[in-house]
Backbone bond lengths (Angstrom), bond angles and torsions (degrees), N, CA, C in turn:
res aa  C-N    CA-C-N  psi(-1)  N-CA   C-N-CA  omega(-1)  CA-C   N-CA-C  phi
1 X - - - 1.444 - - 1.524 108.75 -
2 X 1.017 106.78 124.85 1.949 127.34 -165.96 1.679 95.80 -87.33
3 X 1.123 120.18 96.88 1.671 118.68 176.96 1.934 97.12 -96.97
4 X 0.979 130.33 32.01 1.426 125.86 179.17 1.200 116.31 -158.67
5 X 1.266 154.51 74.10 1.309 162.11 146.65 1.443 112.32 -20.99
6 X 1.376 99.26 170.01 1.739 120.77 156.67 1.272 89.72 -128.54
7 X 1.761 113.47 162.39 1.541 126.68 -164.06 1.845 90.84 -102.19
8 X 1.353 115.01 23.56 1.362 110.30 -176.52 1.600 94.89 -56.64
9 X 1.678 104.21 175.70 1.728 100.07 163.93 1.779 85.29 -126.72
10 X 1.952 76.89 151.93 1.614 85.37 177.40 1.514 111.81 -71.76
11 X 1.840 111.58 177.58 1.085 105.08 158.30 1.606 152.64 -60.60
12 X 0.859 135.95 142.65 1.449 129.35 -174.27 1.586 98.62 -63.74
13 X 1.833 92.70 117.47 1.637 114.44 166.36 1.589 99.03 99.78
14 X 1.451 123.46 -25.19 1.444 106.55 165.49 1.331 153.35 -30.83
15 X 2.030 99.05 -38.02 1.455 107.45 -171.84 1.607 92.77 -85.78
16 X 1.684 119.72 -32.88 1.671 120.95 -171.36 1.501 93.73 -58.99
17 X 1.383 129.70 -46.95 1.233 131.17 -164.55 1.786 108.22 -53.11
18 X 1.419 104.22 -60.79 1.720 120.35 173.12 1.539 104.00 -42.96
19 X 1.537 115.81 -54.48 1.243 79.71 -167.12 1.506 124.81 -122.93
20 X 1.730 85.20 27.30 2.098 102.56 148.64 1.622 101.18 -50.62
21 X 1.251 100.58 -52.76 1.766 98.03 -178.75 1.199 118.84 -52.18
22 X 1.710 104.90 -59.73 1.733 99.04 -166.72 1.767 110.44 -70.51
23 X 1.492 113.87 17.30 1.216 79.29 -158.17 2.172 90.82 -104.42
24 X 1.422 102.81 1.16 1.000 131.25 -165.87 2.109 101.67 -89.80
25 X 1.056 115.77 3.57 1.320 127.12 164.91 1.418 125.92 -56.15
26 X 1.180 135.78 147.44 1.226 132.79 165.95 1.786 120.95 -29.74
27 X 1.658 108.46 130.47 1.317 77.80 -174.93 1.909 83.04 -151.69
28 X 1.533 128.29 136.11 1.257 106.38 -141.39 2.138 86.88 -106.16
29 X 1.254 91.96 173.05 1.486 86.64 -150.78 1.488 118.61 65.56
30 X 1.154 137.94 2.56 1.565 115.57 -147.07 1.411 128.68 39.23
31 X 1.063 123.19 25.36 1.211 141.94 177.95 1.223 109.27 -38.54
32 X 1.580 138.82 -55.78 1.230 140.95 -130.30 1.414 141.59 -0.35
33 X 1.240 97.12 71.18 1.668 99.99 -169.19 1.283 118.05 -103.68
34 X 1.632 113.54 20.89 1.414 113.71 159.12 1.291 131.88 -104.96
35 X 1.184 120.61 140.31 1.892 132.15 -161.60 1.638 93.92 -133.26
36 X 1.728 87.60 -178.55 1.411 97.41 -167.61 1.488 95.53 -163.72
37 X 1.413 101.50 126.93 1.592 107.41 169.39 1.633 108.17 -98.13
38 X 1.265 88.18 139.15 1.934 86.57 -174.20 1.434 92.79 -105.61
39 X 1.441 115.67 151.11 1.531 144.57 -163.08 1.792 92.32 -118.38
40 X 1.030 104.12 98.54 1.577 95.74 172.17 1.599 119.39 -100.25
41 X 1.430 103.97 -33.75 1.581 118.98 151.94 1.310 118.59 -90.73
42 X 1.344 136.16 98.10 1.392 128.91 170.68 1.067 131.27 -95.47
43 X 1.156 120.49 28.16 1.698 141.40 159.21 1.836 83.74 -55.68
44 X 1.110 106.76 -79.30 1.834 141.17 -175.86 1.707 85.28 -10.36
45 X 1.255 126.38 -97.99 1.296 121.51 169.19 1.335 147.25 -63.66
46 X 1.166 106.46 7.21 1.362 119.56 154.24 1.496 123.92 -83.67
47 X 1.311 114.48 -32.21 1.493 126.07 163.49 1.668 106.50 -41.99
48 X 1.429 89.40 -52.72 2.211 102.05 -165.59 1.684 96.50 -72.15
49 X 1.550 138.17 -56.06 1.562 116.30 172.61 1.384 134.26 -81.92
50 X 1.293 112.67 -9.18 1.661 117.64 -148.37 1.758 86.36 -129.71
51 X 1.701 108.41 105.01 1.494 108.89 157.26 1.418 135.78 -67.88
52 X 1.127 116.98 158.83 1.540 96.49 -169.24 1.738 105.19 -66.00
53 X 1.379 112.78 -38.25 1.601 127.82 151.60 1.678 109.39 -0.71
54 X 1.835 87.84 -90.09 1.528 99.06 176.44 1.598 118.59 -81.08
55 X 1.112 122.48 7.22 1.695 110.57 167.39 1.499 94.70 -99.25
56 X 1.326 145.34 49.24 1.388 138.24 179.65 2.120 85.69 -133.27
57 X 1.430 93.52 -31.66 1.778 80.15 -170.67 1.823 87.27 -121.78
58 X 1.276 116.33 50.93 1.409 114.55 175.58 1.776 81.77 -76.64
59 X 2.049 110.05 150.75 1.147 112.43 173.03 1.453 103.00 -94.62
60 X 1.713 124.56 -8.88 1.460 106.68 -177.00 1.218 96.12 -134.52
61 X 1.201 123.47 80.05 1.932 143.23 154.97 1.453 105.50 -26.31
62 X 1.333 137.97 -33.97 1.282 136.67 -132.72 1.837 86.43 -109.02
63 X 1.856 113.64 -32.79 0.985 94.71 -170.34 1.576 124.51 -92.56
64 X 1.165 120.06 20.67 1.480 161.80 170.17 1.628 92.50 -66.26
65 X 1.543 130.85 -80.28 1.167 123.59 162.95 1.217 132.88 -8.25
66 X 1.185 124.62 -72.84 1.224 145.33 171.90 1.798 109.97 -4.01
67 X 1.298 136.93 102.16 1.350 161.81 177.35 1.080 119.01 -39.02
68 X 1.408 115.86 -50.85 1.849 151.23 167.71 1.498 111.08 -93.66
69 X 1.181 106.74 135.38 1.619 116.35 144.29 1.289 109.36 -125.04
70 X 1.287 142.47 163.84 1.089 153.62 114.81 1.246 149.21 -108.18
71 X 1.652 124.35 109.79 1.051 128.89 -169.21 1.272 128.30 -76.24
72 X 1.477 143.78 84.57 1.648 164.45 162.13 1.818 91.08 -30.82
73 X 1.264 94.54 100.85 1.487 111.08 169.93 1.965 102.15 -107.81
74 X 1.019 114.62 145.81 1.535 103.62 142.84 1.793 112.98 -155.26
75 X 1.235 107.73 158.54 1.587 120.01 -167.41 1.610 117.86 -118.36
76 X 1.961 85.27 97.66 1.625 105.40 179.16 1.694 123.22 -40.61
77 X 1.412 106.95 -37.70 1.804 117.82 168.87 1.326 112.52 -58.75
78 X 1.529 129.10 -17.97 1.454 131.18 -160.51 1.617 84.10 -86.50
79 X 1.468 123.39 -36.94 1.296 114.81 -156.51 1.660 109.12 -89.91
80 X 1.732 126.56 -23.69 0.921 134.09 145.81 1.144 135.97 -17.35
81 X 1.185 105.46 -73.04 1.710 138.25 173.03 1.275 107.05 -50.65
82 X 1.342 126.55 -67.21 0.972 138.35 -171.90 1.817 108.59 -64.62
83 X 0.726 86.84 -21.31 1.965 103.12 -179.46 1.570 106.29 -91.36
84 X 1.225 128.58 -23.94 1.080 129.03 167.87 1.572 129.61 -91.70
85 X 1.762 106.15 1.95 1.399 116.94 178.40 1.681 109.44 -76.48
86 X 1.331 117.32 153.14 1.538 108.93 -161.90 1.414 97.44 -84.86
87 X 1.562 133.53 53.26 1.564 122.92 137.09 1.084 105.61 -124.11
88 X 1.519 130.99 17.58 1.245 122.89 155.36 1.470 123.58 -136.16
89 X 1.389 104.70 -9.12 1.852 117.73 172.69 1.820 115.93 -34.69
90 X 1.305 106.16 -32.25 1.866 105.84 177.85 1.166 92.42 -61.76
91 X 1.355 146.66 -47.11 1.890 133.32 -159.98 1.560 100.15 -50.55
92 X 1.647 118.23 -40.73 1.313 108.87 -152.66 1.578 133.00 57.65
93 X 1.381 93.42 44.48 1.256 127.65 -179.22 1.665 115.36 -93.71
94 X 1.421 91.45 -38.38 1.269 100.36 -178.74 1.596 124.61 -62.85
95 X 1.474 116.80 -24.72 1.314 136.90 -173.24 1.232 101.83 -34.93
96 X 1.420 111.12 -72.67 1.811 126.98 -142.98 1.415 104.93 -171.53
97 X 1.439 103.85 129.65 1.768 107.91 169.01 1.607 120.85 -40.59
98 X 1.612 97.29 -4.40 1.695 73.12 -163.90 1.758 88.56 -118.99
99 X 1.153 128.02 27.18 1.591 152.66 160.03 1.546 96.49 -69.32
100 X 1.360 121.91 -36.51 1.633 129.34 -153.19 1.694 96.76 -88.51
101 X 1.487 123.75 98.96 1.386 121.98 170.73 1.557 121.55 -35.09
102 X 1.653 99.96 -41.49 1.360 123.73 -166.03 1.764 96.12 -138.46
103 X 0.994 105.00 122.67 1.994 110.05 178.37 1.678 86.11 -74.56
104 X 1.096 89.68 129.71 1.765 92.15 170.48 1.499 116.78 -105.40
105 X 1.615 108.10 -0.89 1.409 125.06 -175.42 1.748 90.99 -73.45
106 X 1.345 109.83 -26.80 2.007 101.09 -170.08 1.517 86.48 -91.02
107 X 1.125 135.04 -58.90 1.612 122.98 -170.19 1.255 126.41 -42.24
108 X 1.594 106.47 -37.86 1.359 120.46 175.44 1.316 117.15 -61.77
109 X 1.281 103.52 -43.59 1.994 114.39 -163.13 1.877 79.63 -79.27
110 X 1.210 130.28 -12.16 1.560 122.51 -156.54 1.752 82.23 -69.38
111 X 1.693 93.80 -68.98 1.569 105.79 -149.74 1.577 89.20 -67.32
112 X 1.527 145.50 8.65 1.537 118.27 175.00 1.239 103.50 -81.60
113 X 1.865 120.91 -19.11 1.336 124.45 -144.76 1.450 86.31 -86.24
114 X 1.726 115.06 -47.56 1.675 122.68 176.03 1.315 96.40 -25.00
115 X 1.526 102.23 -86.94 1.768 99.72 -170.56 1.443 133.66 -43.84
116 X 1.278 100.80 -42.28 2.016 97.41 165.96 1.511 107.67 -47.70
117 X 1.722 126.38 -45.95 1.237 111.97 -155.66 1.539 103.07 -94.37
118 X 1.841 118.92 -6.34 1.095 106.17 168.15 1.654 125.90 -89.09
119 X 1.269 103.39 -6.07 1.760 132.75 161.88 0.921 92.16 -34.65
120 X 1.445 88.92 -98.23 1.681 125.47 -176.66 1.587 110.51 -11.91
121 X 1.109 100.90 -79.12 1.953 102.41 176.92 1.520 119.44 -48.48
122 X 1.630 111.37 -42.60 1.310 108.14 -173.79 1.686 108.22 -59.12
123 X 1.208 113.51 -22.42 1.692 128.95 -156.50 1.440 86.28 -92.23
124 X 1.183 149.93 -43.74 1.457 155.95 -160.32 1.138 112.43 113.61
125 X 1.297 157.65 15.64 1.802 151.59 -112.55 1.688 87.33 -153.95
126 X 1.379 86.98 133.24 1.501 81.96 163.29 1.789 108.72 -102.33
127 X 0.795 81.24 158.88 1.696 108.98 174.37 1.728 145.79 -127.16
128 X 1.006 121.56 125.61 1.194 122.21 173.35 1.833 148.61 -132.06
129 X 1.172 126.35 102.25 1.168 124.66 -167.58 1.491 109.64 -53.86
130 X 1.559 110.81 154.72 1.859 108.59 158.88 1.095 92.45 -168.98
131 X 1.806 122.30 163.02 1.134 133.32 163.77 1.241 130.85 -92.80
132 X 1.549 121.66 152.23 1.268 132.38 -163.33 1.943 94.86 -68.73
133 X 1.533 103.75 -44.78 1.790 111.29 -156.97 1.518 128.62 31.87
134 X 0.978 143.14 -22.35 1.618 132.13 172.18 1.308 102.33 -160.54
135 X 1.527 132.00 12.86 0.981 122.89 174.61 1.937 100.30 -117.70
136 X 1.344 133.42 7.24 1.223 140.04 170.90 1.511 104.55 -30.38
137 X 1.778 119.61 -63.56 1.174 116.71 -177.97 1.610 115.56 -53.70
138 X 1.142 111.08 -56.67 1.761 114.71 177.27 0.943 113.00 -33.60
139 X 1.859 120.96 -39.54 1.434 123.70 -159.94 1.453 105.50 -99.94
140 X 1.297 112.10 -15.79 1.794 100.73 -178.68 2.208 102.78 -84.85
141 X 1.503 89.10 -40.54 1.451 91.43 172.69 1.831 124.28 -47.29
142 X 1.446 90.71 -63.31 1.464 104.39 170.73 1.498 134.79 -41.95
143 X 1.136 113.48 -50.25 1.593 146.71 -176.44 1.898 97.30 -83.99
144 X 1.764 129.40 -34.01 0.851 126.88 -144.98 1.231 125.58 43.75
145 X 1.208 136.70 35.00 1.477 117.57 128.87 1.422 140.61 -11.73
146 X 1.338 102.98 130.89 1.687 96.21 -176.92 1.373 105.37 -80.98
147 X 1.729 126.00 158.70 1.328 124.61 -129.77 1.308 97.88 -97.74
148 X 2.049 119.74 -15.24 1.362 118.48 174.48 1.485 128.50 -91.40
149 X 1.294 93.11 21.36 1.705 100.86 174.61 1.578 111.69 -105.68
150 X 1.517 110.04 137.28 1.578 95.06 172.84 1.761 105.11 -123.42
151 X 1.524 108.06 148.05 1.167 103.43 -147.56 1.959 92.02 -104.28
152 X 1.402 107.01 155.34 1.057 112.60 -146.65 1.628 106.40 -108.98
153 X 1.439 103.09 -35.90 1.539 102.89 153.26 2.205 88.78 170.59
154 X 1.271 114.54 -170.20 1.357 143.29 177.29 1.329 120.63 -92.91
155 X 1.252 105.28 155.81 1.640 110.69 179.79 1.185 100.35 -156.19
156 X 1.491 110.93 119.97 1.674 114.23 178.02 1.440 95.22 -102.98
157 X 1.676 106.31 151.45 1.461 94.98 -177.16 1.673 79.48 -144.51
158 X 1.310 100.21 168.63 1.459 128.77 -176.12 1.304 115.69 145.05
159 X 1.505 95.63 -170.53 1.855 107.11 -173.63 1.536 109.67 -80.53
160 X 1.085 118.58 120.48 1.334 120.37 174.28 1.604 124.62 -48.57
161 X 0.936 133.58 153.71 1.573 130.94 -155.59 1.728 87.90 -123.01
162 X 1.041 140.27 -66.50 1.287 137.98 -173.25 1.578 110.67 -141.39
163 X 1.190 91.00 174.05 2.226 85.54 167.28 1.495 125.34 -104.85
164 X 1.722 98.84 31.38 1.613 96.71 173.43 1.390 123.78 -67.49
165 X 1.922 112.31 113.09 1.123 122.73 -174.62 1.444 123.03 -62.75
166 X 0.777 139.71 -153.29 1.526 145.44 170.85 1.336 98.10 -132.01
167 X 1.255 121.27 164.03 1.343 115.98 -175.92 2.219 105.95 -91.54
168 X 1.087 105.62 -0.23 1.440 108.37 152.91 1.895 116.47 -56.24
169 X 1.133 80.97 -56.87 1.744 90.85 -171.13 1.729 101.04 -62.41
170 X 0.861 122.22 -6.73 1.982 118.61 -169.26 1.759 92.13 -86.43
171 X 1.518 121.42 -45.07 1.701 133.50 177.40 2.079 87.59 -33.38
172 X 1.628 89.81 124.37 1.520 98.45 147.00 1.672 124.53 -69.16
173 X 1.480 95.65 162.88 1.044 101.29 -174.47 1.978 116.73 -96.38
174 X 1.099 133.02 139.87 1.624 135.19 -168.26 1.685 94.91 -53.84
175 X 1.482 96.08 127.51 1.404 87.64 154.98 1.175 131.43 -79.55
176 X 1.399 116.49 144.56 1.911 141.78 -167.38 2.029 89.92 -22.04
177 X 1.537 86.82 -71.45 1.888 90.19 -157.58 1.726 90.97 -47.96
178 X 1.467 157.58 -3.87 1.283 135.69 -173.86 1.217 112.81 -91.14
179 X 1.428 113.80 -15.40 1.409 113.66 -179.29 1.442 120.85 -137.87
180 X 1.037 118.82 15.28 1.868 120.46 158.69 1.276 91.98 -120.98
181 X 1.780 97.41 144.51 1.492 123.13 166.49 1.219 115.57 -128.14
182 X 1.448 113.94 134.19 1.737 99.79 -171.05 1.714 94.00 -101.26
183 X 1.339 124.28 110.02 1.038 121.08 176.78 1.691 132.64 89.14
184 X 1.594 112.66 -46.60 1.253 110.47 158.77 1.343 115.77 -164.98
185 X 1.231 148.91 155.98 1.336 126.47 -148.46 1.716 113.08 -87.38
186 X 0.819 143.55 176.37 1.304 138.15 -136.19 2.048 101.30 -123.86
């Protein structure tokens, strides 16, 4: 995760290119009920989360830069509907969001975000996810969003400016034997 940009702008057709890919992710039913609003000015949404207050003690200035945003929307009714068509109506899925053990509308928008950020890298770009959290309304209003989408979080993308980590990224990583089990846990 790229917390430092340059204010370069990407190339023309890059971000359509990224997320021809992500949009091509697992998606169950085929549902596809994830979209993406692209931020091409992000002053625009930065106004709606970031006070001038808290953009004075923002800890990552650099990711303010950032050229691109993209906003990971996806639409729980898409998965309804689609759950209620007669090759999948026996799940009883279709009922009500809360029929869904697991919302697959967030898993889905999960793995599109994977692919944007594994785009992103393959392309050279850095990238970075974050969440909207209490500013969702600001941002569907602001951006106009339509009111049945809920947005899943951001992705700033651009050229990376340096490799200053966050102190997240310094955490080791689990070793292998802590987290695969072949069969039952040990």
């Amino acid at each position: 995760m790229c917390r430092d940009f340059l204010a370069d702008p990407l190339p023309d057709g890059s971000v359509a290119e990224l997320l021809d890919q992500a949009r091509r992710s697992p998606s169950a039913g085929n549902t596809q009920a994830v979209e993406f609003c692209v931020v091409s000015d992000p002053e625009q949404y930065w106004r709606l989360t970031l006070t001038p207050e808290r953009r004075a003690e923002f800890p990552w200035p650099g990711l303010l830069a950032a050229p691109v945003l993209v906003v990971v929307l996806t639409n729980p009714e898409r998965y309804l509907r689609r759950y209620s068509e007669p090759d999948k109506a026996h799940t009883g899925l279709g009922d009500s969001a809360e029929a869904w053990p697991v919302p697959y509308w967030w898993v889905d928008a999960g793995m599109a975000v994977h692919s944007l950020l594994l785009g992103a890298s393959a392309a050279g770009l850095g990238a970075c996810f974050f969440g909207v959290f209490e500013h969702e309304a600001a941002v569907v209003e602001g951006l106009s969003i339509a009111n049945d989408r809920r947005i899943v979080g951001t992705v700033a993308l651009g050229y990376p400016s340096s490799t200053r980590p966050s102190r997240s990224a310094a955490r080791p990583r689990r070793p292998l034997d802590e987290i695969i089990y072949y069969g039952s846990r040990p």
